[in-house]
MIBADREN-456917 format. One line per field, with one value per atom (N, C-alpha, C): residue number from 0; residue in one letter; chain; atom name; x, y, z. Coordinates in Angstrom, 3 decimals, always signed. Example, Ala and Ser with C-alpha at 12.3 -4.5 7.8 and 13.67 -1.06 7.14 Angstrom:
<atoms>
k 0:0:0:1:1:1 .
r a:a:a:s:s:s .
c A:A:A:A:A:A .
a N:CA:C:N:CA:C .
u +13.190:+12.300:+13.200:+12.850:+13.670:+12.900 .
v -5.690:-4.500:-3.300:-2.250:-1.060:+0.030 .
w +7.800:+7.800:+7.800:+7.080:+7.140:+7.870 .
</atoms>
This chain:
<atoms>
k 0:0:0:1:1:1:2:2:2:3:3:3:4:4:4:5:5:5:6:6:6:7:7:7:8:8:8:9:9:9:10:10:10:11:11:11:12:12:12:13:13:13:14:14:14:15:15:15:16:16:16:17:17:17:18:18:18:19:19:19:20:20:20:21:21:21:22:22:22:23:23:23:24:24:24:25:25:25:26:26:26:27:27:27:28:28:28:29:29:29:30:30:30:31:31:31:32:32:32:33:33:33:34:34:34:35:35:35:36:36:36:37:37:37:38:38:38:39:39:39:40:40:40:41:41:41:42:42:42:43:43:43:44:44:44:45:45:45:46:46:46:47:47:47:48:48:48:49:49:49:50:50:50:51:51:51:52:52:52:53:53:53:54:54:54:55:55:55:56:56:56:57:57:57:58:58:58:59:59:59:60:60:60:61:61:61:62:62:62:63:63:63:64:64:64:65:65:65:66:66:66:67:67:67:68:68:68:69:69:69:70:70:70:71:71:71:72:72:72:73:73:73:74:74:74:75:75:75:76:76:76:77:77:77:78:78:78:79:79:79:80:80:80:81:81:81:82:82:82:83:83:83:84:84:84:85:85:85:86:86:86:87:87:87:88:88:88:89:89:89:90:90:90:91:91:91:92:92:92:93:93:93:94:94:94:95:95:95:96:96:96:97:97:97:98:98:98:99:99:99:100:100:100:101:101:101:102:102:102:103:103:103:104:104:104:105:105:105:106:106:106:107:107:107:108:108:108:109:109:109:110:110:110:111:111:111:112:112:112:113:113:113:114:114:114:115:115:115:116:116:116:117:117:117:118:118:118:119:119:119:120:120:120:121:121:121:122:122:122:123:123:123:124:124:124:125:125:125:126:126:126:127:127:127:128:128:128 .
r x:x:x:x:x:x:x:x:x:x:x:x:x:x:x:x:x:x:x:x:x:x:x:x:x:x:x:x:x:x:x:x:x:x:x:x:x:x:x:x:x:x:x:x:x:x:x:x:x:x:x:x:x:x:x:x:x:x:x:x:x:x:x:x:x:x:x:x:x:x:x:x:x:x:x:x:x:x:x:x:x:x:x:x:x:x:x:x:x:x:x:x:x:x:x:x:x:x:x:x:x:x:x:x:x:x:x:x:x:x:x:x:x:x:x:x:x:x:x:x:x:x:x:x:x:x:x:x:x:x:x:x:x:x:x:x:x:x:x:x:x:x:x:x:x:x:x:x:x:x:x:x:x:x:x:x:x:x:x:x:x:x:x:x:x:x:x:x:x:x:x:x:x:x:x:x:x:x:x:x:x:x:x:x:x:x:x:x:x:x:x:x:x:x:x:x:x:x:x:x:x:x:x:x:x:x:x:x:x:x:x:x:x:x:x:x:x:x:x:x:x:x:x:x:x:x:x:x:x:x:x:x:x:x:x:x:x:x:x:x:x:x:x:x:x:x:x:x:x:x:x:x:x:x:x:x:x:x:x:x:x:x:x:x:x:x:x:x:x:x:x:x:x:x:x:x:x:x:x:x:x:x:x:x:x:x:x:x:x:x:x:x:x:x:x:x:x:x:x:x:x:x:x:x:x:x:x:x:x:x:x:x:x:x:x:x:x:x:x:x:x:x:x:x:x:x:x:x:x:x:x:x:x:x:x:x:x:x:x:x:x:x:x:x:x:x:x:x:x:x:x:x:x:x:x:x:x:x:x:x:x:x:x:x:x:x:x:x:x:x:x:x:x:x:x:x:x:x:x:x:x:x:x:x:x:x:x .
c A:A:A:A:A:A:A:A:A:A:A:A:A:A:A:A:A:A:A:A:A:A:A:A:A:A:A:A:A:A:A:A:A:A:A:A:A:A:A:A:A:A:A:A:A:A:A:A:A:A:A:A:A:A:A:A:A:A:A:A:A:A:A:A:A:A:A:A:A:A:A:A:A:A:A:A:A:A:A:A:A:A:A:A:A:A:A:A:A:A:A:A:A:A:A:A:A:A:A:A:A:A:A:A:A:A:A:A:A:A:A:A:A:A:A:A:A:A:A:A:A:A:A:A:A:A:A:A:A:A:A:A:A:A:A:A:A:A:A:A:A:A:A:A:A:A:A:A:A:A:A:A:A:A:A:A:A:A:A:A:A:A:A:A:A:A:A:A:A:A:A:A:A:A:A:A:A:A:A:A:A:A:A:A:A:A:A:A:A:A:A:A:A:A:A:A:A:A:A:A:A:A:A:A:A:A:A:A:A:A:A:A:A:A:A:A:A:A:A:A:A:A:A:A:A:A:A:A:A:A:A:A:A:A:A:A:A:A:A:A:A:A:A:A:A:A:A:A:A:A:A:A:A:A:A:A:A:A:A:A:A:A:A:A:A:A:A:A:A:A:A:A:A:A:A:A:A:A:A:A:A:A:A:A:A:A:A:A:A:A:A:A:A:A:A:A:A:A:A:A:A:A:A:A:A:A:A:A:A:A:A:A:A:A:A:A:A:A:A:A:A:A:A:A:A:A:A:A:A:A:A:A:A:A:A:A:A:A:A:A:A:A:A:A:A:A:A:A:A:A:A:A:A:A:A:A:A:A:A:A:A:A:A:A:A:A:A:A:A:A:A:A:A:A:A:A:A:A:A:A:A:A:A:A:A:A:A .
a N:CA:C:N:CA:C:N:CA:C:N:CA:C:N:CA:C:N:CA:C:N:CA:C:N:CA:C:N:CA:C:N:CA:C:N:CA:C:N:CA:C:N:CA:C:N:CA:C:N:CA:C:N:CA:C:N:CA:C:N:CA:C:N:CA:C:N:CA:C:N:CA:C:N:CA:C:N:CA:C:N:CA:C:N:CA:C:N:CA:C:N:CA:C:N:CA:C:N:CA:C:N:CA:C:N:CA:C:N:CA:C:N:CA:C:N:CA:C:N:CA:C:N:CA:C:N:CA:C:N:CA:C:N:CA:C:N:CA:C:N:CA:C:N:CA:C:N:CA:C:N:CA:C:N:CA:C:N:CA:C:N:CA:C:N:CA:C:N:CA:C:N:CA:C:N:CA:C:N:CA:C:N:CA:C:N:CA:C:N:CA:C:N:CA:C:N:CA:C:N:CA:C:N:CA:C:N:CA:C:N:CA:C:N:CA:C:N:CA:C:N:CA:C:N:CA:C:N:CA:C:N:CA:C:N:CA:C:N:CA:C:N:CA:C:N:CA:C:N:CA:C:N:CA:C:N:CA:C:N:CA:C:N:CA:C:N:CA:C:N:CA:C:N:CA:C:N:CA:C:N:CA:C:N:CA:C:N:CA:C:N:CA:C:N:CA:C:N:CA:C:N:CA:C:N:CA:C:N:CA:C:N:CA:C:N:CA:C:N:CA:C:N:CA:C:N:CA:C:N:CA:C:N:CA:C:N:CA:C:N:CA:C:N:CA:C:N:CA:C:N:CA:C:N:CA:C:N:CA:C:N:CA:C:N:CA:C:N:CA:C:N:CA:C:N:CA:C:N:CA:C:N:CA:C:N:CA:C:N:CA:C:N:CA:C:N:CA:C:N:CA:C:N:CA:C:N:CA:C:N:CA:C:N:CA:C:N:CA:C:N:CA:C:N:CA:C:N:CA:C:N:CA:C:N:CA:C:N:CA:C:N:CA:C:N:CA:C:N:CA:C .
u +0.859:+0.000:+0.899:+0.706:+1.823:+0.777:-0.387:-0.908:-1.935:-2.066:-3.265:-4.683:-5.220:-6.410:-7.877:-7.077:-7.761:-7.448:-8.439:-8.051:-9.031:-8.392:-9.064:-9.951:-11.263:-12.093:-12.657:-12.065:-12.222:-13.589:-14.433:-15.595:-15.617:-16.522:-16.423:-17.695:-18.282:-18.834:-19.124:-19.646:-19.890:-21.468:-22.048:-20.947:-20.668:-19.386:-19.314:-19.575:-19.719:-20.647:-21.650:-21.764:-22.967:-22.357:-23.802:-23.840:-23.267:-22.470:-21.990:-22.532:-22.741:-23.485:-22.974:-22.282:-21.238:-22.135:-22.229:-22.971:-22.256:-21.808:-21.168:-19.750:-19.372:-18.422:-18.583:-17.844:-17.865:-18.806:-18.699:-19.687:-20.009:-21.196:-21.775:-21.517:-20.866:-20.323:-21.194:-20.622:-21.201:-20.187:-20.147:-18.869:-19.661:-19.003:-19.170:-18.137:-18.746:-17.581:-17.072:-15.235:-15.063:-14.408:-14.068:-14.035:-13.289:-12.464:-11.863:-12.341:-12.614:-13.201:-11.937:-12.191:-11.247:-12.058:-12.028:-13.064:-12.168:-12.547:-11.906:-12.426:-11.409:-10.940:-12.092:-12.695:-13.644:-14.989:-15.425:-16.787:-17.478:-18.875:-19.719:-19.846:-19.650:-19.556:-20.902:-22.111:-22.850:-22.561:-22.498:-22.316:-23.573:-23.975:-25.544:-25.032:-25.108:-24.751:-26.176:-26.203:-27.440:-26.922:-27.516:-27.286:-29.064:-29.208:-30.959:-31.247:-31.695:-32.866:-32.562:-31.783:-31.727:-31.565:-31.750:-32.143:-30.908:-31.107:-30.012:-29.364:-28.546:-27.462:-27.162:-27.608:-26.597:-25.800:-24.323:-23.474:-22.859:-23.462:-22.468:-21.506:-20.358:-18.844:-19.082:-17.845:-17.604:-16.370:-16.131:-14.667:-13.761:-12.731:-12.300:-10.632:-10.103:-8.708:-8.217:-7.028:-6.573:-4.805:-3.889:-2.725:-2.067:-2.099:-0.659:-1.384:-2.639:-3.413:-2.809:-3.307:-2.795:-1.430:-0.585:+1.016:+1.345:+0.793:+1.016:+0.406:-0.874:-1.398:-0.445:+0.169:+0.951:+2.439:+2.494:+4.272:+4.104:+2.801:+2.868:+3.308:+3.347:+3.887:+5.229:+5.963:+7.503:+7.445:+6.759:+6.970:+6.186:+4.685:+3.920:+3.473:+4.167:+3.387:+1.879:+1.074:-0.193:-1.151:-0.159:-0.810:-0.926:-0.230:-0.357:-1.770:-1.463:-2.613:-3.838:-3.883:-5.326:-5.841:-4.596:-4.994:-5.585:-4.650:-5.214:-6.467:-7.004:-8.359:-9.241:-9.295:-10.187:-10.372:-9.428:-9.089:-9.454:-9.890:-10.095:-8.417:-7.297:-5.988:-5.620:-6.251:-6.174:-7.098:-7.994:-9.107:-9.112:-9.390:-9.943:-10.953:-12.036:-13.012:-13.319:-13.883:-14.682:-15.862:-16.013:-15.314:-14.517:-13.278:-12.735:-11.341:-11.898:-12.717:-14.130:-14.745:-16.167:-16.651:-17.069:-17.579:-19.095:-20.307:-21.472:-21.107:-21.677:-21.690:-22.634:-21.582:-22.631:-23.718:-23.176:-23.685:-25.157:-24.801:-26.016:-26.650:-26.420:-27.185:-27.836:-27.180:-27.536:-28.884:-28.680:-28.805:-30.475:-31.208:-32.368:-32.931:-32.515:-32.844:-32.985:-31.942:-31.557:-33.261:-33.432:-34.075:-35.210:-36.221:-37.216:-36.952:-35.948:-35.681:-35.785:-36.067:-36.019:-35.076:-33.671:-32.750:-32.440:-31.793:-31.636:-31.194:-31.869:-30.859:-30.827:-29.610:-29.205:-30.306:-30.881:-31.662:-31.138:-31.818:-30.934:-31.579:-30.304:-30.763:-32.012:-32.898:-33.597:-33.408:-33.849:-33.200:-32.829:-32.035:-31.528:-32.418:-33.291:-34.114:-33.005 .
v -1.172:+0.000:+1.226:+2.370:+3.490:+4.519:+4.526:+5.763:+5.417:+6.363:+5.587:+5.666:+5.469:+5.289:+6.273:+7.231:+8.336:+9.374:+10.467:+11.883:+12.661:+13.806:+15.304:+16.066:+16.274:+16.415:+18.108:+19.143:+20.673:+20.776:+21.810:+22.085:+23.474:+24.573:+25.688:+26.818:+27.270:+28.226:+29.669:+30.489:+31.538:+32.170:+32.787:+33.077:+32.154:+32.217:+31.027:+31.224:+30.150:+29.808:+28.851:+28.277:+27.565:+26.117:+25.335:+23.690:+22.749:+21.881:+21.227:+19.568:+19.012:+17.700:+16.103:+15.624:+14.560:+13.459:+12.888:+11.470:+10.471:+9.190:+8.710:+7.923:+9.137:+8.853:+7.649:+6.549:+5.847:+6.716:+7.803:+8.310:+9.850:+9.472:+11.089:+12.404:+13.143:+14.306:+15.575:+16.810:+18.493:+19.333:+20.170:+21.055:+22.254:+23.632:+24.992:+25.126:+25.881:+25.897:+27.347:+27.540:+26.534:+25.283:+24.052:+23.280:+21.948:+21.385:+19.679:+18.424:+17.477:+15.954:+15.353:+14.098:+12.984:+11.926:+11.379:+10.596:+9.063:+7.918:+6.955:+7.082:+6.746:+7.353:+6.284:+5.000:+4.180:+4.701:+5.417:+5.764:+6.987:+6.407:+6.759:+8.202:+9.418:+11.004:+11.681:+12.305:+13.651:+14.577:+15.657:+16.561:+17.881:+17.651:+18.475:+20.045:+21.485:+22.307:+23.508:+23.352:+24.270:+25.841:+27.268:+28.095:+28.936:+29.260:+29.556:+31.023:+31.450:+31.735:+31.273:+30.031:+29.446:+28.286:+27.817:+26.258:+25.245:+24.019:+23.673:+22.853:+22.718:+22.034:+20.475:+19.822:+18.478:+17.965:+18.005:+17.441:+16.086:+15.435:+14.111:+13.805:+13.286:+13.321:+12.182:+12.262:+10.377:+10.541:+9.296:+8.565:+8.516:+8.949:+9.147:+8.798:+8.084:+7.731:+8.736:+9.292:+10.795:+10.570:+10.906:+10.470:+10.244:+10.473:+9.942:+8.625:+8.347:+7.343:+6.504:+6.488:+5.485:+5.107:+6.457:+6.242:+4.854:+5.685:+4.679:+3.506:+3.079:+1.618:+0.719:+1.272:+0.568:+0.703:+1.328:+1.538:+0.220:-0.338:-1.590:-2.533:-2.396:-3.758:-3.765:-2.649:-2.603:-2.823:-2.194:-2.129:-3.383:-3.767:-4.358:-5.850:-5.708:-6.757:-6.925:-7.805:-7.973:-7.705:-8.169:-8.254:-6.262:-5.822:-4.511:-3.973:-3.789:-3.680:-3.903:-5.325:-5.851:-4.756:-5.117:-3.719:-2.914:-1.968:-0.458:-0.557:-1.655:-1.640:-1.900:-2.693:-3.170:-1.655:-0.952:+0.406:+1.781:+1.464:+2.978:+3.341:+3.234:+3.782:+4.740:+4.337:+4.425:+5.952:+6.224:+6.857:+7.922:+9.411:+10.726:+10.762:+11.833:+11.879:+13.293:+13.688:+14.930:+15.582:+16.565:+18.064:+17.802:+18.296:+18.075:+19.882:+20.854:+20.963:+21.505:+20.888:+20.983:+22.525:+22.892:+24.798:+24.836:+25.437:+26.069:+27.313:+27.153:+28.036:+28.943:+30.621:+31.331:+32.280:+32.010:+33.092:+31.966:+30.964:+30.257:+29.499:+29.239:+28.451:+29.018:+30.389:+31.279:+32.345:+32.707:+34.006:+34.335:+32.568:+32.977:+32.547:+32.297:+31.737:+32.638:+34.116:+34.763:+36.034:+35.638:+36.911:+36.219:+34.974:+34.384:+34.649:+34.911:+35.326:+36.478:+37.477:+38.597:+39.172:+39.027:+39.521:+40.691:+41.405:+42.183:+41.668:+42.449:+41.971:+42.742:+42.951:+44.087:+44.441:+45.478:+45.597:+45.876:+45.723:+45.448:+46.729:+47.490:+48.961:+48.663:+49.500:+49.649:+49.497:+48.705:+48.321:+49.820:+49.789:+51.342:+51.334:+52.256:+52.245:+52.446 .
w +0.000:+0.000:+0.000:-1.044:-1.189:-0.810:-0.891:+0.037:+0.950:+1.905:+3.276:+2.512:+3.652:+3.042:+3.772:+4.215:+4.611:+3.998:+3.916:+2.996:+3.945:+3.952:+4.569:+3.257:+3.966:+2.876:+3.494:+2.600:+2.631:+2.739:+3.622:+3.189:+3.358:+2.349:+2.155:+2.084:+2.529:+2.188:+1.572:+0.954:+1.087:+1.369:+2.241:+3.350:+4.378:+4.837:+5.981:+7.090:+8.079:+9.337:+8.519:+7.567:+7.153:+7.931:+8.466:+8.723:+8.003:+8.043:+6.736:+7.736:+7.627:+7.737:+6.738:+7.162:+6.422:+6.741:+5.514:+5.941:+5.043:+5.337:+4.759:+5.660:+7.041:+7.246:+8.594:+9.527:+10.283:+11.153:+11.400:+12.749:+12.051:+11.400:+10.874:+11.791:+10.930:+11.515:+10.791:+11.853:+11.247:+11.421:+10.869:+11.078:+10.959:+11.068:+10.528:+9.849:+8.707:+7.182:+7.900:+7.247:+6.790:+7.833:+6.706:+8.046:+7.246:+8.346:+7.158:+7.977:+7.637:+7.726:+7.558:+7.876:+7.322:+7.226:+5.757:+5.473:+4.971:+5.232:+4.185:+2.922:+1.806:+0.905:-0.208:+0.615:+0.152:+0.310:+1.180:+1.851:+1.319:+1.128:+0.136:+0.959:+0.728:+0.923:+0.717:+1.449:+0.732:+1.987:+1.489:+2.501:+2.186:+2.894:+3.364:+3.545:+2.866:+3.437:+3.722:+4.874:+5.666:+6.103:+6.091:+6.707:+6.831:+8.059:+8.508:+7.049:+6.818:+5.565:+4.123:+4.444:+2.370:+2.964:+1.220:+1.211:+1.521:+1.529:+2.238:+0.738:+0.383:-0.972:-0.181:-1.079:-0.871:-2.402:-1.748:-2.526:-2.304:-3.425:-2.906:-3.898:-3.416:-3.480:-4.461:-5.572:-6.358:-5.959:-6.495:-5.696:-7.413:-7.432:-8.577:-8.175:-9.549:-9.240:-9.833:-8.893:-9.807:-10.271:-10.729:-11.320:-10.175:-9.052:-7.800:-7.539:-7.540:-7.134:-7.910:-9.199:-10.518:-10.092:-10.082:-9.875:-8.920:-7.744:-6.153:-6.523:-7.257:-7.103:-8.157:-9.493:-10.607:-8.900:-8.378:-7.947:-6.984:-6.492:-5.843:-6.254:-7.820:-8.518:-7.951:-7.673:-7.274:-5.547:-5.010:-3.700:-3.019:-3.551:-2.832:-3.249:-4.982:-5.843:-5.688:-5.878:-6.503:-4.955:-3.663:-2.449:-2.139:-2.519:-1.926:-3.498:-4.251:-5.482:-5.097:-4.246:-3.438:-2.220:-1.583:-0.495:-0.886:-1.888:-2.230:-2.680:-3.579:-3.977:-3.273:-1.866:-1.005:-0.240:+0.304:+0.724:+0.680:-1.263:-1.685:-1.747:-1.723:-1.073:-2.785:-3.175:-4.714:-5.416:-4.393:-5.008:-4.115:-4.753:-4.156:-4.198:-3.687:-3.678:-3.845:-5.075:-5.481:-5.834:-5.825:-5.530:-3.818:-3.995:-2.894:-2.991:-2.816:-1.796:-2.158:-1.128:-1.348:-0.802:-2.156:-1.275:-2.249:-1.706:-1.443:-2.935:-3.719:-4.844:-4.748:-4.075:-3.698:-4.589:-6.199:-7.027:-6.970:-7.489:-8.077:-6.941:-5.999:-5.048:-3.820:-3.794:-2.487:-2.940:-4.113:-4.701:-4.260:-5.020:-4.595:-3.781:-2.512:-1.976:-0.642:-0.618:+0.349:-0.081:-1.791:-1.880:-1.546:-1.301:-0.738:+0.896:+1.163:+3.161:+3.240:+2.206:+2.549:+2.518:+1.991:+2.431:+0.752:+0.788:-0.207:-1.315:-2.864:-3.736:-4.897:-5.122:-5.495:-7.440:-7.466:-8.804:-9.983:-11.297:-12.382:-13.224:-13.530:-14.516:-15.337:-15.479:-16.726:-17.937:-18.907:-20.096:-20.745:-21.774:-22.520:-23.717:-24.058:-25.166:-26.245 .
</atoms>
């Protein structure tokens, strides 16, 4: 095995102080963004992001092999042979998990949601004859 099999998983807001809500991980966790997790690198990821007058976003994570992954699982043939290859795949040791880091897209996901709370939003000129 050439990489562990845990990864720190970024979570982000704008604006931050939002709920972030991890499900997926050995013992479901919450954070306030921003904020980092450590998730196994196998385990199925959504992360719920809540803040009180908008709606709440759920993102869930895929598990994606990214080039150090590839690198490290072929470098077992040298270091680990076929038994370490097994590892990494039983493991996840092999796989990231994205969007990583995970951030709350504030143009498009906040926008209307702040103006249903009442909150201001900014008005758009009069067309130009």
């Amino acid at each position: 095995m050439t990489r562990g099999d845990d990864e720190n998983i970024s979570i982000a807001s704008t604006p931050a102080g939002a709920t972030a809500e991890i499900s997926g991980l050995e013992i479901p966790t919450a954070c306030l963004t921003p904020c980092v997790v450590v998730a196994k690198r196998n385990a199925d990821i959504t992360v719920t992001i809540n803040k009180e007058g908008y709606e709440p976003q759920i993102i869930p994570l895929t598990k994606e092999i990214p080039g150090t992954g590839a690198a490290g699982f072929a470098g077992n043939l040298l270091a680990g042979g076929l038994i370490g290859m097994g590892v990494d795949a039983a493991t996840g040791a092999a796989q990231d998990h994205k969007p990583n880091p995970v951030h709350r897209d504030p143009a498009a996901a906040w926008a209307g949601t702040a103006a249903r709370a009442g909150a201001a939003t900014p008005r758009q000129p009069p067309p130009q004859s």
